[in-house]
mmCIF file of the N, C-alpha and C atoms, coordinates in Angstrom:
data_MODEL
# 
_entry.id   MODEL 
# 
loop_
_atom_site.group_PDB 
_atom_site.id 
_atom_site.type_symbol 
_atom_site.label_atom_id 
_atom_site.label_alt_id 
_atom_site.label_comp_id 
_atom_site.label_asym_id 
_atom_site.label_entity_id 
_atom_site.label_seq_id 
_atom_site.pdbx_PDB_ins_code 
_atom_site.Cartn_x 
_atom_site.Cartn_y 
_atom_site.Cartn_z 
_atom_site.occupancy 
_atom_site.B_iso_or_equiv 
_atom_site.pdbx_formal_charge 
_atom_site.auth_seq_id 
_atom_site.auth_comp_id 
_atom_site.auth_asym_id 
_atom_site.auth_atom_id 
_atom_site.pdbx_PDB_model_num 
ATOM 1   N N  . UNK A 1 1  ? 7.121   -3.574  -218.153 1.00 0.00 ? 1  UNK A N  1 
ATOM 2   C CA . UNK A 1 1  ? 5.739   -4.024  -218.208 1.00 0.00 ? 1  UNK A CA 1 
ATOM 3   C C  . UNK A 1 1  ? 5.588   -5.263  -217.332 1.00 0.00 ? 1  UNK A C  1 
ATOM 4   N N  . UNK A 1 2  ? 4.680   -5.140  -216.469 1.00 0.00 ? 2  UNK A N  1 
ATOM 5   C CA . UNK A 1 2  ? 4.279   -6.353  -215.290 1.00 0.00 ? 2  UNK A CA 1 
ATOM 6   C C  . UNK A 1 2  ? 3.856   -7.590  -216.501 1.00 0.00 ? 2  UNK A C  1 
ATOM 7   N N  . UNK A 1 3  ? 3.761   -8.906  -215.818 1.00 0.00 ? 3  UNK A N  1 
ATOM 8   C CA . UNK A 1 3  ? 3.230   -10.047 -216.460 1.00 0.00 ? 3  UNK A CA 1 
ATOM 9   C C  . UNK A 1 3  ? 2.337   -10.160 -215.831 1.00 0.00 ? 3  UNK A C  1 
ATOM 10  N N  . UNK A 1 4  ? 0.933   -10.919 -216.560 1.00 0.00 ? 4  UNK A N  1 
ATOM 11  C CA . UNK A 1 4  ? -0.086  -10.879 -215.607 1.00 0.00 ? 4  UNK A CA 1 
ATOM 12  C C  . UNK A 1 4  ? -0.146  -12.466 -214.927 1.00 0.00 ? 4  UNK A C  1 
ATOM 13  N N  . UNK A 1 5  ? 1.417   -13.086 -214.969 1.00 0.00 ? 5  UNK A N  1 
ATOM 14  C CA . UNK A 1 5  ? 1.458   -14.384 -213.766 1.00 0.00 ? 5  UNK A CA 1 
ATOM 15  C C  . UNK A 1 5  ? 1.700   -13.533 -212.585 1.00 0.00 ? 5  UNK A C  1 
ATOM 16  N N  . UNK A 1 6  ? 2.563   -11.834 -212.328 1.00 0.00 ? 6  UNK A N  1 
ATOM 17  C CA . UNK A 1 6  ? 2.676   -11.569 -211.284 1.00 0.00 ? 6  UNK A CA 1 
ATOM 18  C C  . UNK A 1 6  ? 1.731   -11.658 -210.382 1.00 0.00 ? 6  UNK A C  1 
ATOM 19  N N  . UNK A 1 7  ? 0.690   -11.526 -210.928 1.00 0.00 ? 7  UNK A N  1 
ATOM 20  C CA . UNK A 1 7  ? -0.826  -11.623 -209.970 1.00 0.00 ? 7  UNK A CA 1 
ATOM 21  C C  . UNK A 1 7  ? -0.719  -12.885 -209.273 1.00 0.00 ? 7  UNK A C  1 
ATOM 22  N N  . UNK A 1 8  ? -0.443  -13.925 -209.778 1.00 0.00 ? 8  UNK A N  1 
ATOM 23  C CA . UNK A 1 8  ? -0.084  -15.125 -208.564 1.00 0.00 ? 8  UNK A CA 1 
ATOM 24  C C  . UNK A 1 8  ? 1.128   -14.899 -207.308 1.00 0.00 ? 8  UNK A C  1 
ATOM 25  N N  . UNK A 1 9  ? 1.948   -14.370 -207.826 1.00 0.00 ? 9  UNK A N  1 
ATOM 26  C CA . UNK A 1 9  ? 3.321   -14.011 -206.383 1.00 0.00 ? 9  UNK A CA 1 
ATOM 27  C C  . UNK A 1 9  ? 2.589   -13.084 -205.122 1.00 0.00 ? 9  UNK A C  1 
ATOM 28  N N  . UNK A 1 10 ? 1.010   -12.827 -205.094 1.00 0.00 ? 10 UNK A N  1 
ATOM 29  C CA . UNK A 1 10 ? 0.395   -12.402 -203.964 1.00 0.00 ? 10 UNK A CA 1 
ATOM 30  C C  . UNK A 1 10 ? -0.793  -13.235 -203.755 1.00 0.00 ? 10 UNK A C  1 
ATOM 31  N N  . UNK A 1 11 ? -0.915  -13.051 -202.349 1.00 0.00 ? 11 UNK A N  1 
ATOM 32  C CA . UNK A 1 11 ? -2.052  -13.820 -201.942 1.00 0.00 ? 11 UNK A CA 1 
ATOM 33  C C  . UNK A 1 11 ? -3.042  -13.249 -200.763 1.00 0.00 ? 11 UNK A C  1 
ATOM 34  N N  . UNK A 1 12 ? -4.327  -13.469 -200.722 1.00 0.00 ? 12 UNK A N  1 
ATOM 35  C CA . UNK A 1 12 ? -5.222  -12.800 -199.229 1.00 0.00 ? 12 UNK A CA 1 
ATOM 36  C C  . UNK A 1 12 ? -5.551  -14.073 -198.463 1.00 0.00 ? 12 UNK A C  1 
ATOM 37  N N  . UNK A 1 13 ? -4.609  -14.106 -197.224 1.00 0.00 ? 13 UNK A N  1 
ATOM 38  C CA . UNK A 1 13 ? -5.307  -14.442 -196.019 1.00 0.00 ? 13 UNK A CA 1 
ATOM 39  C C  . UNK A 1 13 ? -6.257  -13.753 -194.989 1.00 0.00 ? 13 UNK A C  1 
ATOM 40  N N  . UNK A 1 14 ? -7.078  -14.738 -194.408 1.00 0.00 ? 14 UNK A N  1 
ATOM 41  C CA . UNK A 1 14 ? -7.947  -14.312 -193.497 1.00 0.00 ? 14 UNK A CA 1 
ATOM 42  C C  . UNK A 1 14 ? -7.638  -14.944 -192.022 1.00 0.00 ? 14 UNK A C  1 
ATOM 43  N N  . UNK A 1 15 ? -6.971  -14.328 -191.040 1.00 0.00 ? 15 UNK A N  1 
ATOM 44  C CA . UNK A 1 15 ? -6.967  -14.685 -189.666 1.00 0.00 ? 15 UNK A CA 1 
ATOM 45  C C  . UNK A 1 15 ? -7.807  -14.257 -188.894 1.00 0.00 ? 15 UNK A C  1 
ATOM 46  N N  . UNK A 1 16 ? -8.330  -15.140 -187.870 1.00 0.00 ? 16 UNK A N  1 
ATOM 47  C CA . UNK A 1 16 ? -9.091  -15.197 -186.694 1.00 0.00 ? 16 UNK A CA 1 
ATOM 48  C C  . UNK A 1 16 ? -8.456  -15.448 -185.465 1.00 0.00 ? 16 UNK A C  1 
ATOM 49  N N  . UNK A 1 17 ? -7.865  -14.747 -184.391 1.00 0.00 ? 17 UNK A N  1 
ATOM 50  C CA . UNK A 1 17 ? -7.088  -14.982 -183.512 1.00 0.00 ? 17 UNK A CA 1 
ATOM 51  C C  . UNK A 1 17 ? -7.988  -15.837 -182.154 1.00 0.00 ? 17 UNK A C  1 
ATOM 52  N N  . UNK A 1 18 ? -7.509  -17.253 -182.032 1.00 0.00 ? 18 UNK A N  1 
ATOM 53  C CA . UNK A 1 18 ? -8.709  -17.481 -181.626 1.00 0.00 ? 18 UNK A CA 1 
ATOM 54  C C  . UNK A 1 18 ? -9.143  -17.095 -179.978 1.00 0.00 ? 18 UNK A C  1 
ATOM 55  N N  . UNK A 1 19 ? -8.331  -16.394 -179.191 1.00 0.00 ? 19 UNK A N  1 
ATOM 56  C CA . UNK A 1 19 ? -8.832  -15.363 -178.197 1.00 0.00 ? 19 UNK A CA 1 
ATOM 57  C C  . UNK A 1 19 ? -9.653  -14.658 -178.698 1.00 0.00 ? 19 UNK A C  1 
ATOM 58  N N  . UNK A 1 20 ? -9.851  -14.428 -179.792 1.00 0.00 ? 20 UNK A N  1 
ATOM 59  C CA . UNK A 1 20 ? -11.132 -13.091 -180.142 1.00 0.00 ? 20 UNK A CA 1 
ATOM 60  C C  . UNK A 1 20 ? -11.671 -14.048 -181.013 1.00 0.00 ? 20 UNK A C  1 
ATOM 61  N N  . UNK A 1 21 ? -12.752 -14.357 -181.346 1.00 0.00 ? 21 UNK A N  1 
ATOM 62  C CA . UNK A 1 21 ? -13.682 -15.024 -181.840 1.00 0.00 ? 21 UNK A CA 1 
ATOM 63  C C  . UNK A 1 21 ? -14.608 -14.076 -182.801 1.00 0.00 ? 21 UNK A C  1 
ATOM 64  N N  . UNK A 1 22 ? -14.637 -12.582 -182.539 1.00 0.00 ? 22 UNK A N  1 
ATOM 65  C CA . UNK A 1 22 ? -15.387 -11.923 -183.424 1.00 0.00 ? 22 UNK A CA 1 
ATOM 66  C C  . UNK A 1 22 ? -14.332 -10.671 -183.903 1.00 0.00 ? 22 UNK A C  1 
ATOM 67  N N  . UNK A 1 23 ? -12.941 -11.278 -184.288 1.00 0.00 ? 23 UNK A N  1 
ATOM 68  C CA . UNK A 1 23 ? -11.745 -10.448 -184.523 1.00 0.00 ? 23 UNK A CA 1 
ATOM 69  C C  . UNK A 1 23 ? -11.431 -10.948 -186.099 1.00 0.00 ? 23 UNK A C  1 
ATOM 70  N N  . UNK A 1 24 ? -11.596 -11.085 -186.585 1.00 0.00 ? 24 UNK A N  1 
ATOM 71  C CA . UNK A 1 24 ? -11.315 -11.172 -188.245 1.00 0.00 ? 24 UNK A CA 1 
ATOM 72  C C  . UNK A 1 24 ? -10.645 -9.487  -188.961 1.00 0.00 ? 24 UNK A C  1 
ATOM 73  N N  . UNK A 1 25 ? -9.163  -10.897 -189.585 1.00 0.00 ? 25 UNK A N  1 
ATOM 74  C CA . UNK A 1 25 ? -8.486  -9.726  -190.142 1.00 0.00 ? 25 UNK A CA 1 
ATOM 75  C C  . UNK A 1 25 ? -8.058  -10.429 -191.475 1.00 0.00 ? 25 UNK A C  1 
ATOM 76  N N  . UNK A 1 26 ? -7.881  -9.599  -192.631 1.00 0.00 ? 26 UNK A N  1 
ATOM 77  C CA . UNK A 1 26 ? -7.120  -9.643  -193.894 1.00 0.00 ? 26 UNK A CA 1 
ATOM 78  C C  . UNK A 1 26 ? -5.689  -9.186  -193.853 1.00 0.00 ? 26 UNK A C  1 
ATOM 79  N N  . UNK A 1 27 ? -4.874  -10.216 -194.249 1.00 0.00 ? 27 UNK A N  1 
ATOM 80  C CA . UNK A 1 27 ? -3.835  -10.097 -194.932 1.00 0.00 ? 27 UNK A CA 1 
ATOM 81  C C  . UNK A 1 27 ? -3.179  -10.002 -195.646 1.00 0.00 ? 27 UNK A C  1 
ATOM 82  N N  . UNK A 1 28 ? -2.393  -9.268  -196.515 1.00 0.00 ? 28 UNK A N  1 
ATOM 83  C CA . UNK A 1 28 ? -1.918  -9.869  -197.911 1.00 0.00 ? 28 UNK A CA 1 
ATOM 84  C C  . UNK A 1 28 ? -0.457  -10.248 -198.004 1.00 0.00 ? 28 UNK A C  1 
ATOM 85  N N  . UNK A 1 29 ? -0.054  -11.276 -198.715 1.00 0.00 ? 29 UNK A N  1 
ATOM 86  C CA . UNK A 1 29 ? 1.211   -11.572 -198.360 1.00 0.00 ? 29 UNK A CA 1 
ATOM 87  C C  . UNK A 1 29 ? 1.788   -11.527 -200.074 1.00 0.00 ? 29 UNK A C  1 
ATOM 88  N N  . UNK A 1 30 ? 3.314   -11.496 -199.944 1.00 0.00 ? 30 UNK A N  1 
ATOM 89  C CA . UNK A 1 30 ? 3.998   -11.469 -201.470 1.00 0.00 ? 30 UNK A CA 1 
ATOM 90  C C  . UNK A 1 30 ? 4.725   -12.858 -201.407 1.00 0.00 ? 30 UNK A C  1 
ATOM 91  N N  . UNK A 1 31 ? 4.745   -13.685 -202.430 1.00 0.00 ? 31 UNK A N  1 
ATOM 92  C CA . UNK A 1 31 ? 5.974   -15.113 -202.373 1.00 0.00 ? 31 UNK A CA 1 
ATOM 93  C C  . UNK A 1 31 ? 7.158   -14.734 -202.024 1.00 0.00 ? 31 UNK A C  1 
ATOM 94  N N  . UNK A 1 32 ? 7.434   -15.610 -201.219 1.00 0.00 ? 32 UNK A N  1 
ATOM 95  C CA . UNK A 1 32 ? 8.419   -15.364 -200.840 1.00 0.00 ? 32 UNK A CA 1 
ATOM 96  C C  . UNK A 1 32 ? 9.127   -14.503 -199.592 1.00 0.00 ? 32 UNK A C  1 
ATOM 97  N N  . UNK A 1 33 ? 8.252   -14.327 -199.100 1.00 0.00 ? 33 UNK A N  1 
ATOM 98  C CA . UNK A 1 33 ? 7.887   -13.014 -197.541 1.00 0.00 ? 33 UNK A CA 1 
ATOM 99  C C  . UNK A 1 33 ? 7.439   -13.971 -196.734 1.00 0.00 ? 33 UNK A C  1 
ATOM 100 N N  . UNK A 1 34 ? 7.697   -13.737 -195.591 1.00 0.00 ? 34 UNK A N  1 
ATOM 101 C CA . UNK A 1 34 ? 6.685   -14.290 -194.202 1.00 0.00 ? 34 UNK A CA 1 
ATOM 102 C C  . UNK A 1 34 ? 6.163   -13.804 -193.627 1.00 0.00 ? 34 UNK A C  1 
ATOM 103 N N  . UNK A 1 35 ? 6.041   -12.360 -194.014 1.00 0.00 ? 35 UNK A N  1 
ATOM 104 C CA . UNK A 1 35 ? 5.025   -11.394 -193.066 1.00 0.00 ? 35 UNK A CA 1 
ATOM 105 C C  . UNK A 1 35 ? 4.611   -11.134 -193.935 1.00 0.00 ? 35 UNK A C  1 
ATOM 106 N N  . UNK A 1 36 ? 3.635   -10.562 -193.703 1.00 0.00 ? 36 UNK A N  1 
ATOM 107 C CA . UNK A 1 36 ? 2.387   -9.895  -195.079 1.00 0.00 ? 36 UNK A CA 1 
ATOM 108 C C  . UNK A 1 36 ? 2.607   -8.276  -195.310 1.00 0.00 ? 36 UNK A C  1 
ATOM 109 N N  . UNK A 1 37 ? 2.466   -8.042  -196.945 1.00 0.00 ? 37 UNK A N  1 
ATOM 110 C CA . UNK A 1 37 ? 3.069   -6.829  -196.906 1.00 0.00 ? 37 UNK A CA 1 
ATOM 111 C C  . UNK A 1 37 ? 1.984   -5.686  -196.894 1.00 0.00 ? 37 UNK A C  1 
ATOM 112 N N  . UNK A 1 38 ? 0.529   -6.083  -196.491 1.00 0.00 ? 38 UNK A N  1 
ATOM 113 C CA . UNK A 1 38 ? -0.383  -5.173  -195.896 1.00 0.00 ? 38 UNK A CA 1 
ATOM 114 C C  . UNK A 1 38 ? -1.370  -6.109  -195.057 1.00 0.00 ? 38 UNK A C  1 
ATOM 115 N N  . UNK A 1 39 ? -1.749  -5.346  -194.204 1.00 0.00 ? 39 UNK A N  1 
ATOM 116 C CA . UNK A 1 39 ? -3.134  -5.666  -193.130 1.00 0.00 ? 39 UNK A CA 1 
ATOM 117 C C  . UNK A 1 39 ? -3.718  -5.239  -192.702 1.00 0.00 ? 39 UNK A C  1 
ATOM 118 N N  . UNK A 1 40 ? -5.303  -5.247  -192.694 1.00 0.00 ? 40 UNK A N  1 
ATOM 119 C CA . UNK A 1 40 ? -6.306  -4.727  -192.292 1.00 0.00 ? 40 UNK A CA 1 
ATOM 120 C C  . UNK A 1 40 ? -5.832  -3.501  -191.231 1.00 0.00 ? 40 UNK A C  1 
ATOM 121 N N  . UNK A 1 41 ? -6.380  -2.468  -191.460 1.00 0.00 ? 41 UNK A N  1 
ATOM 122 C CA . UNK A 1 41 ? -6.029  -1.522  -190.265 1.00 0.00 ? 41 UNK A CA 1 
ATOM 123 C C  . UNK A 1 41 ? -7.106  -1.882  -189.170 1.00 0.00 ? 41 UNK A C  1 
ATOM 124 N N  . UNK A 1 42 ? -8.170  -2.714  -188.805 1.00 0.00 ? 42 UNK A N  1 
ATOM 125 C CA . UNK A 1 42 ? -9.183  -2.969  -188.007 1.00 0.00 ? 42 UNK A CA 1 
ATOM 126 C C  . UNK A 1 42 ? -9.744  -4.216  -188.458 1.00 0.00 ? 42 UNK A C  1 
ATOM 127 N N  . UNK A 1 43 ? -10.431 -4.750  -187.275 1.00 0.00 ? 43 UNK A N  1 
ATOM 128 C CA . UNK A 1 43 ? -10.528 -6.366  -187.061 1.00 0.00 ? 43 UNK A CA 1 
ATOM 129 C C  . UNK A 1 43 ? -12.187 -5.972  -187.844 1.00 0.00 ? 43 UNK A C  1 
ATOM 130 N N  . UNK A 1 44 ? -12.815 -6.927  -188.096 1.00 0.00 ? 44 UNK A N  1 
ATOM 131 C CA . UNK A 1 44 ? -13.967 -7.605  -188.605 1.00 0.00 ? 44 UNK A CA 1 
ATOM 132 C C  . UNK A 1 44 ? -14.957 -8.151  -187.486 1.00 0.00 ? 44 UNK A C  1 
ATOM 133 N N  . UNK A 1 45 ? -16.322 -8.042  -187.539 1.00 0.00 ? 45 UNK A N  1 
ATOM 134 C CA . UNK A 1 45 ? -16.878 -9.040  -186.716 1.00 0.00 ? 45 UNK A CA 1 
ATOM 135 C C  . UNK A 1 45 ? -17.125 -10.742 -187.603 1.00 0.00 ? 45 UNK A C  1 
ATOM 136 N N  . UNK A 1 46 ? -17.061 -10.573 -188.547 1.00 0.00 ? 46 UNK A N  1 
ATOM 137 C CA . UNK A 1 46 ? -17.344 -11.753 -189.345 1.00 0.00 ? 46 UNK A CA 1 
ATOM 138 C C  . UNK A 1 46 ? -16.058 -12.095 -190.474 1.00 0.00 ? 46 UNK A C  1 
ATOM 139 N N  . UNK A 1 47 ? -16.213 -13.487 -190.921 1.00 0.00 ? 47 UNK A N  1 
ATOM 140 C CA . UNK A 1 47 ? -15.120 -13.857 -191.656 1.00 0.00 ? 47 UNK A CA 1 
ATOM 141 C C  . UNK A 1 47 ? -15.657 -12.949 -193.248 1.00 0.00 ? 47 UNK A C  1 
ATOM 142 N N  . UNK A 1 48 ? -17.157 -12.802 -193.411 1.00 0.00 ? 48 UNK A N  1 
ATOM 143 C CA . UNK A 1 48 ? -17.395 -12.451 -194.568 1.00 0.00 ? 48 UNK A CA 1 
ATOM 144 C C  . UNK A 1 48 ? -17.328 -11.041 -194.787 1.00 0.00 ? 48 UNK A C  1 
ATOM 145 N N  . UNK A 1 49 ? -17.476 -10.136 -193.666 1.00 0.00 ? 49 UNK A N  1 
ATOM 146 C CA . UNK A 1 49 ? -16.938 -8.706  -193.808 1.00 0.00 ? 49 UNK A CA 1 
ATOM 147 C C  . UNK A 1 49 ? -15.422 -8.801  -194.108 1.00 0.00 ? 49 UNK A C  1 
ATOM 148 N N  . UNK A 1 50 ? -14.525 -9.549  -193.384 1.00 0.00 ? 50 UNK A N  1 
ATOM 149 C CA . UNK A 1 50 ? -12.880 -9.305  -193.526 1.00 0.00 ? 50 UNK A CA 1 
ATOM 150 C C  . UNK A 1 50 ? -12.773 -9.608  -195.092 1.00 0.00 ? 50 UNK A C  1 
ATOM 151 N N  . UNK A 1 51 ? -13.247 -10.801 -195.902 1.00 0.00 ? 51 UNK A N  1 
ATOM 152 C CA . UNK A 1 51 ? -13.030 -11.297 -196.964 1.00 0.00 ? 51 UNK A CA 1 
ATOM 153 C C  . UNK A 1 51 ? -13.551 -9.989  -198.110 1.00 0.00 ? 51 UNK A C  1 
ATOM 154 N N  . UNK A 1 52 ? -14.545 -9.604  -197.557 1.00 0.00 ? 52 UNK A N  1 
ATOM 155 C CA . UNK A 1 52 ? -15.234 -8.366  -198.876 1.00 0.00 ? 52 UNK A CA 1 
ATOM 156 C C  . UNK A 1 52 ? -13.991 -6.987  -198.473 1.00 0.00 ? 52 UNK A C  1 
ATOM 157 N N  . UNK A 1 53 ? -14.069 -6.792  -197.647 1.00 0.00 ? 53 UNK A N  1 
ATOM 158 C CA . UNK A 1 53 ? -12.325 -6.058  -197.519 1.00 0.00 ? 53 UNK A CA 1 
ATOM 159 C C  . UNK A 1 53 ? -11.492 -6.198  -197.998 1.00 0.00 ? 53 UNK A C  1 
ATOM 160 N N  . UNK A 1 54 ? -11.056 -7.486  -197.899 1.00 0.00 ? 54 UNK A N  1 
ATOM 161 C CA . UNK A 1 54 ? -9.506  -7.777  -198.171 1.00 0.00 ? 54 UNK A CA 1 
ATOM 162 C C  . UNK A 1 54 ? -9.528  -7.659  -199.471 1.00 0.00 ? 54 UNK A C  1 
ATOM 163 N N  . UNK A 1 55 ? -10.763 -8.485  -200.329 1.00 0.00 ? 55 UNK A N  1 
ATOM 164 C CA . UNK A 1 55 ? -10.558 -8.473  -201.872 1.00 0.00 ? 55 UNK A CA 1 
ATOM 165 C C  . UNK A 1 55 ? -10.796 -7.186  -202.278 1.00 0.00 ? 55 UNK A C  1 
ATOM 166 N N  . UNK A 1 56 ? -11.127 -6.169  -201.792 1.00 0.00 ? 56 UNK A N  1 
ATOM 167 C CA . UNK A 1 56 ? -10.949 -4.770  -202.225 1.00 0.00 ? 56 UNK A CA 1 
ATOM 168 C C  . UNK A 1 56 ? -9.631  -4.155  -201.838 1.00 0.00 ? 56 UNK A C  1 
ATOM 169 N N  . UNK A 1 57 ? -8.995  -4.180  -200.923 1.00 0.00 ? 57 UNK A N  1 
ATOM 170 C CA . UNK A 1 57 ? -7.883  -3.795  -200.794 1.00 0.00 ? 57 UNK A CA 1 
ATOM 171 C C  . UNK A 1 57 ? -6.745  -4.398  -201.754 1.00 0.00 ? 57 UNK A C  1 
ATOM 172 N N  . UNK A 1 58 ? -6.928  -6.044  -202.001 1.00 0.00 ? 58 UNK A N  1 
ATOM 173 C CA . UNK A 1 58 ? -6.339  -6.766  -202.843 1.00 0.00 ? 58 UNK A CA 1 
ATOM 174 C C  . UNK A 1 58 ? -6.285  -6.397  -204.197 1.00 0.00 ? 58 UNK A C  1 
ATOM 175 N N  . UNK A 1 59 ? -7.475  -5.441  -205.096 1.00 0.00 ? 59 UNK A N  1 
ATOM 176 C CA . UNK A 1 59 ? -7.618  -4.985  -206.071 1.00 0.00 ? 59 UNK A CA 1 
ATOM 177 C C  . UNK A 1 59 ? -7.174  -4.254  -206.166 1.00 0.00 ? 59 UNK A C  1 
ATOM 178 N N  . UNK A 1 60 ? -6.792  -2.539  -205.022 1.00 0.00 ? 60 UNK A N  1 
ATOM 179 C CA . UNK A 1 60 ? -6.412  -1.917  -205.085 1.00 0.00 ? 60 UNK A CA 1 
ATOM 180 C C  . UNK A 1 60 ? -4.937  -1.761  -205.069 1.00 0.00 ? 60 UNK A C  1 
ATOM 181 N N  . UNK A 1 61 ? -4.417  -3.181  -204.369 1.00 0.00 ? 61 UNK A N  1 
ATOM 182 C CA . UNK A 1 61 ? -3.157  -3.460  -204.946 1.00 0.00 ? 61 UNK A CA 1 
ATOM 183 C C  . UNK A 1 61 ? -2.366  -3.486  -206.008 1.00 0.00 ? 61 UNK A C  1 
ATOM 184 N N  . UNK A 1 62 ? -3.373  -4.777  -206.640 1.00 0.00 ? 62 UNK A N  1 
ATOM 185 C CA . UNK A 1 62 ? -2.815  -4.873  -208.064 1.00 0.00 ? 62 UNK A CA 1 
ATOM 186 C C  . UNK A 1 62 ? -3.206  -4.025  -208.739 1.00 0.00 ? 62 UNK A C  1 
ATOM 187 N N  . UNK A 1 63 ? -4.138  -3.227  -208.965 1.00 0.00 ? 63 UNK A N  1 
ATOM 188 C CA . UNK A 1 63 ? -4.166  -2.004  -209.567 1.00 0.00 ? 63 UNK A CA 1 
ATOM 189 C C  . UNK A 1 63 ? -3.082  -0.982  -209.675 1.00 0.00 ? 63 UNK A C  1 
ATOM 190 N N  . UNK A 1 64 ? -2.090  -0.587  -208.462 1.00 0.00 ? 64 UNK A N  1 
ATOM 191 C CA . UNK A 1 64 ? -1.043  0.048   -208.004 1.00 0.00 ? 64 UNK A CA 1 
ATOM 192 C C  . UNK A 1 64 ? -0.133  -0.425  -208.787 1.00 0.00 ? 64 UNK A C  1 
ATOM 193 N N  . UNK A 1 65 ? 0.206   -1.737  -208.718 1.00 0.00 ? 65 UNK A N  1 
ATOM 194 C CA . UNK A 1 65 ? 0.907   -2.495  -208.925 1.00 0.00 ? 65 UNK A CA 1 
ATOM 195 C C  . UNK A 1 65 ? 1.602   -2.827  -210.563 1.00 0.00 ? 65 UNK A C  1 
ATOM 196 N N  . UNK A 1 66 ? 0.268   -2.668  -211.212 1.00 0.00 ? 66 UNK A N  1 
ATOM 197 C CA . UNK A 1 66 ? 0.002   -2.883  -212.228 1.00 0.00 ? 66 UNK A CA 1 
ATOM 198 C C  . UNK A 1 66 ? 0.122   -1.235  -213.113 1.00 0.00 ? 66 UNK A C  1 
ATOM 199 N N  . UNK A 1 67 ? 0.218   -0.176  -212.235 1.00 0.00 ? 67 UNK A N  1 
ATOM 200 C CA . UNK A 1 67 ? 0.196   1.088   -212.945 1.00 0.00 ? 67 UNK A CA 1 
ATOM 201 C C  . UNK A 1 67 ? 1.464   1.712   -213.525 1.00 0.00 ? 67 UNK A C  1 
# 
């Protein structure tokens, strides 16, 4: 049975590469990793589209996660 502190050992970043200025991507990373263990399959024009993404993909994580 998961603990529900595991929900803290992940996290969603949002990068903007700043050569692309209308490139916004979600990340999700696990503690303890330095690469993220999912990412957006396609960039964003805005930081607030990538963010309403990511926290859906992020749910669908821990949902997985949690099953």
């Amino acid at each position: 049975m998961q603990n529900a502190d595991d929900d803290n050992d992940f996290s969603l970043a949002l990068n903007n590469p700043a050569s692309h200025p209308h490139a916004w991507y979600w990340e999700i990373y696990r503690l303890g990793r330095k690469s993220p263990i999912q990412r957006s399959p396609k960039s964003f024009r805005t930081m607030e589209a990538a963010n309403v993404a990511g926290k859906a993909a992020f749910r669908r994580l821990m949902n997985d996660f949690h099953s």
